[in-house]
N, C-alpha and C positions, 0 to 999 in steps of 0.2 A: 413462497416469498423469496426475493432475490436477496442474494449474498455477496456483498463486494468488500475489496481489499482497495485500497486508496493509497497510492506512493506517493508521498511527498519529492519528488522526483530530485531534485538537486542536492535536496539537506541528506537524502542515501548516497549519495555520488560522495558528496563529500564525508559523509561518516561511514563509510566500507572502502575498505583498500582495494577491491576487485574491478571499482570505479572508478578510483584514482586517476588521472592523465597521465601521473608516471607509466600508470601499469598498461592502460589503455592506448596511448600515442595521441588523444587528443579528448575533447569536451564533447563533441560529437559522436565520436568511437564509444565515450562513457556512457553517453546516450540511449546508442543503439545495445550496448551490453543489458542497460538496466530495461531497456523494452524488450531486448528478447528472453532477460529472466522472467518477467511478468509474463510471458505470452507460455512459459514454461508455469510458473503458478499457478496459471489460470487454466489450464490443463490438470494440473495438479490438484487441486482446489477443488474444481467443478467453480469456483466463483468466479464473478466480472472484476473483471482488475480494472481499476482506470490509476492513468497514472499524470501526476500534474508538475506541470514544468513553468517555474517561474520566469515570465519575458517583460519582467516590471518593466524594462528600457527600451522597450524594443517600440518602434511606431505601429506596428500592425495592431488588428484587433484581435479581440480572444480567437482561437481558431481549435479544432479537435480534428483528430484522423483519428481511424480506428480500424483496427486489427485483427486478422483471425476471424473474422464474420462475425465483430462484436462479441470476441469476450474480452480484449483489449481497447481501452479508449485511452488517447493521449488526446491532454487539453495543454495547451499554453496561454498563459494568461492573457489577459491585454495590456495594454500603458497604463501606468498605472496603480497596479493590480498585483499581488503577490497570490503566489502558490496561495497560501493562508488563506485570503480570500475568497479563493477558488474553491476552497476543501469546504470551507465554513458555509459555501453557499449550495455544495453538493448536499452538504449532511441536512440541509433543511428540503432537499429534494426528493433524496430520495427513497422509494419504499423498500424496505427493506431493511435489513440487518448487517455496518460495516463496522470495519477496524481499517482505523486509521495508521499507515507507518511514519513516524516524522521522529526525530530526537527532538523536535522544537518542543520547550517545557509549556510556552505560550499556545501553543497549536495544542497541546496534547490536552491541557486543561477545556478550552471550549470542546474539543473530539468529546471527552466527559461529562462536559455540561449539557450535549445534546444526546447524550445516550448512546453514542458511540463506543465501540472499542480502542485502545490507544494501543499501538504495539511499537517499538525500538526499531532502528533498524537492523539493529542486530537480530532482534527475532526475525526479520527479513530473510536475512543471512541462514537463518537456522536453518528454516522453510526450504531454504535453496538447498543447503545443503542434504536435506532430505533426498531429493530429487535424486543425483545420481547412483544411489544404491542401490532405488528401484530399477532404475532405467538397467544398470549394470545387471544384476540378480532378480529377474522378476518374481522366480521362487520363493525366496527371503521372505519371512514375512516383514508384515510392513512395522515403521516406527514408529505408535500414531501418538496422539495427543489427547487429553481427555477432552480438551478444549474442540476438539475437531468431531467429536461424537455427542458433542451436546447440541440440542433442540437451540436455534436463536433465544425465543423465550427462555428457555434456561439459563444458557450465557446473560441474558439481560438482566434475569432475575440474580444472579450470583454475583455479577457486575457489582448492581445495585448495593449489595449487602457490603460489598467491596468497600465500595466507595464511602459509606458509610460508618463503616471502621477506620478506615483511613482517617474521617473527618473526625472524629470523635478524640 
């Protein structure tokens, strides 16, 4: 069963400094920074990364490209239409097991309510910064996560109890 990572695309631009227009020289420069980290995650991973980019204002219609022979998909929304919408309408699509990255408190509660993963973007950030220590020290062993060595059904199951606690 497939496995995706789902970027809230603009709300990480804005909540990571590496995304920032200061840092980058432009919105579009941000852009292409955070699609070529995903195209690096999803390397990393082995999962399909899609990543969604809010074009509430824009008169086009929804439109996707995709990257790397499909383990990359950018969506833009349509008029409209927010990111949110977009995630909210993947998570009832698709088969499989994701984690959602958004700091939206409102986005991360439905990611929950459909059995989703929720992750920060910070956890984004971590994930990245995984990455160059292997590429640098292939040797090294690696920094894994327990979260990264469990069965989906397990994470779901452990989710579940999560969330549960939480509510209680």
């Amino acid at each position: 069963m497939a496995e995706y990572l789902i970027l809230d695309g603009y709300n990480i631009i804005g909540a990571l400094e590496r995304y920032r227009t200061s840092a980058t020289g432009g919105l579009d420069e941000s852009r292409e920074r955070l699609v070529n980290d995903a195209l690096k995650a999803a390397g990393w991973t082995g999962r399909r990364v899609i990543v969604v980019f809010d074009a509430h204002g824009s008169p086009e219609p929804e439109r996707e490209e995709v990257r790397a022979g499909g383990a990359v998909r950018l969506i833009f929304s349509a008029r409209g239409q927010s990111a949110d919408d977009v995630i909210e309408r993947l998570l009832s699509r698709l088969e499989g097991f994701a984690t959602v990255y958004s700091g939206d408190f409102a986005l991360q509660r439905t990611v929950l309510a459909r059995g989703a993963r929720r992750a920060t973007p910070r956890e984004f950030q971590a994930l990245l910064d995984e990455l160059p220590a292997v590429t640098r020290t292939p040797e090294r062993p690696l920094r894994s996560r327990v979260v990264d060595r469990l069965s989906p059904e397990t994470s779901r199951r452990l989710e579940e109890i999560r969330r549960r606690t939480y509510e209680d």
